[in-house]
C-alpha angles and dihedrals in degrees: 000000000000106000118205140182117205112198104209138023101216111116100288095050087045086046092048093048085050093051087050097056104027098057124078103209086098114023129214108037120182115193131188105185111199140199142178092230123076085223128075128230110047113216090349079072095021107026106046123080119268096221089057109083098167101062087036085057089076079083084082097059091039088046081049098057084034091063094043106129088238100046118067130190117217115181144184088051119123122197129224096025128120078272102059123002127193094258091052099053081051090061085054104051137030094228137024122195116177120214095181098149110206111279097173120097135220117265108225083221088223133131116265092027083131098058114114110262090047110114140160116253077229100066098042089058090044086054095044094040090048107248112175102224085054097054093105101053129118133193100184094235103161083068096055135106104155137035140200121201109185114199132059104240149081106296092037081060095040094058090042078055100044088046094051104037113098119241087251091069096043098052103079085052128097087252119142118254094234094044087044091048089048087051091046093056094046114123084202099154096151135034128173129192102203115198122200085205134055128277086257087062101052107127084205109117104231093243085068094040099050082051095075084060094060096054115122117237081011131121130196127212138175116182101236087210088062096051092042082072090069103105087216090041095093099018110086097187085052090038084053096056101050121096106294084245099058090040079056094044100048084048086055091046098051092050090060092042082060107041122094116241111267091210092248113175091237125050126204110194118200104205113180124181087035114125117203104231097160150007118229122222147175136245080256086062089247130133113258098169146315131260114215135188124232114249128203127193112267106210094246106071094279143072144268129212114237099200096249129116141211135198128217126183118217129154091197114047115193123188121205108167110127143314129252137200125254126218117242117212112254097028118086110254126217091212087192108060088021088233125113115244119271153160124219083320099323129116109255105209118180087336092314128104103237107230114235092020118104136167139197150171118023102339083062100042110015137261079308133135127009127277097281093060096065089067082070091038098053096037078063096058094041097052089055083050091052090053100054084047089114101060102035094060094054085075107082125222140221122245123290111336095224093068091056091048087058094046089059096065094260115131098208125203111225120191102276081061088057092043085049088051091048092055083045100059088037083062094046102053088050098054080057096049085247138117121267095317114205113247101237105210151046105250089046092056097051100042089058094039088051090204083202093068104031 
């Protein structure tokens, strides 16, 4: 029997475990798939915006794979740590394949990026979406007026959402009651997504885009003049050949560019050719605002700077401008690209794949591609699995690895314990006349998953 660990339970570790278990060239996989987190689902639970169901529904097909016989969760263990190192959890299985997505964010580079009020976009979703680790963070809403969100994609598009939507929208939602207070009390009147690029070049998809439209008290605005500045804006034979995605999103955008203010009470600006050079701050070491650099096209696909500057106040600065992956302790690290070395799948090691060591997902080809792309992505890595099968199950194992995991000291949640956590936040939500509510933190998720009995 062909023994795997899978390390992460997002959708490319769930989607690895399925591809395990699911093919008949070696029968009999068994599969424990971990996860540092007591939850399931990775972004799919943590990533993904609280106010999109629909996306958050593919819960339902992942919990599906998760509560297959042969398959079995085992989380609150982290990888790579005094309690279980890489070279240990090799001992355990015949095959590893980690499936530990990028959660680091870009840094903008720029002076000022240290003032208080200067956050990632990463750890804003990770706070409203009830990550543990990001329990404790504050973003000191209820003094901000203004915001700046820096980047041009989705979740550039999904912050600038979360900021202008009112409490009312946001209630029925898994959000966490702190997350969702702090929300309540914000003074958010104006926030603006600032773009170094040109519309053309959003990386947006326009359903996320035209969401911003439908938001209630809100108003929309694009500066024609900036988008003027697009070399296909005005050119419809240029506008025609362009990715059926960008040719939407510019028609959205100019809708918005043409249309007359409503008076809503909040305001969303879509600024597009403006280059962040500096955050502004106070004597107190605050943000007070961000100076940014014109940008013209450059002819080549890029962008030039003109030399003229523009101020923009903000008391609250998101970036949003890309992942990266983070090394794990005990796997090589390409520090350039923030992937581990691979081929198709495999653990490169010293110019050699590293029999019984896989990767997928982000962590093997970069923050690239939507949910959907990691199921190719994964089927890769397990067929070069499959095809080293011969030689991993010569090495014999000990006994059940879940014994091993408990002697070193790890107090893993099984599936009962996340069943338990889901009833948990269900009961929750109801003693505060809400849906299902995310527990936020770590002591919260534990208490309810009870690792001792699960």
């Amino acid at each position: 029997m062909l023994r795997v660990a899978v390390v992460g339970s997002g959708p490319s570790g769930v989607y690895a475990a399925q591809t395990l278990v699911q093919q008949r060239e070696v029968p009999g996989v068994r599969v424990d798939v971990l996860d540092r987190l007591p939850a399931p689902y990775g972004l799919v639970r943590y990533g993904v915006a609280p106010d999109h169901e629909k996306i958050k529904s593919l819960q339902g097909s992942l919990r599906t794979v998760l509560e297959d016989e042969r398959i079995r969760f085992l989380g609150n263990v982290e990888v790579g740590g005094n309690a279980l190192p890489t070279e240990r959890l090799l001992e355990l299985y015949h095959a590893v394949v980690y499936c530990v997505g990028a959660a680091r964010d870009r840094m903008l580079g720029i002076p000022g990026e240290e003032l208080t009020g200067v956050h990632s976009a990463t750890a804003f979703v990770s706070w409203y979406s009830g990550h543990p680790d990001a329990a404790a963070q504050t973003f000191g809403l209820p003094g901000v007026d203004t915001a700046v969100v820096v980047g041009a994609g989705n979740v550039a598009v999904d912050v600038t959402r979360i900021l202008a939507r009112g409490t009312a929208e946001l209630t029925p939602t898994d959000m966490p009651q702190p997350a969702l207070g702090a929300l309540a009390e914000s003074r958010v009147r104006t926030v603006s997504m600032v773009a170094r690029r040109g519309p053309s070049q959003g990386r947006f998809t326009t359903k996320e885009l035209r969401e911003l439209g439908t938001l209630p008290e809100v108003d929309v605005r694009a500066d024609p003049a900036e988008l003027a500045l697009d070399p296909v804006y005005g050119d419809p034979a240029a506008a025609a050949a362009l990715p059926a995605v960008a040719r939407r999103n510019l028609e959205v955008l100019r809708g918005w560019a043409q249309a007359d203010p409503a008076g809503r009470p909040r305001r969303v600006a879509l600024r597009f050719y403006l280059r962040p050079v500096e955050v502004l701050g106070g004597p107190d070491g605050r943000v007070t605002g961000m100076r940014f650099e014109r940008t013209a096209p450059d002819g080549r696909g890029g962008v030039t700077g003109t030399g003229v500057y523009e101020d923009v106040e903000a008391q609250l600065v998101l970036r949003s401008v890309g992942y990266r992956g983070v090394p794990l302790a005990g796997l090589p690290f390409d520090p350039a690209k923030g992937t581990v070395p691979h081929a198709a799948g495999r653990v490169v090691r010293a110019g050699r794949a590293s029999l019984g060591e896989y990767v997928a997902g982000w962590i093997k080809r970069g923050p690239t591609g939507v949910i959907g792309t990691n199921r190719p992505c994964a089927k890769e890595t397990v067929s070069s699995l499959l095809q080293d099968a011969g030689a991993l199950v010569r090495r014999d194992l000990p006994d059940d690895p879940l014994n091993a995991l408990r002697a070193a000291g790890l107090r893993p949640v099984r599936w009962p314990g996340w069943l338990a956590i889901e009833a948990a936040e269900a009961a929750l939500g109801r003693s505060l006349g809400r849906r299902s509510v995310k527990i936020p933190d770590w002591a919260g998720l534990l208490a309810a998953a009870d690792p001792d009995r699960s």
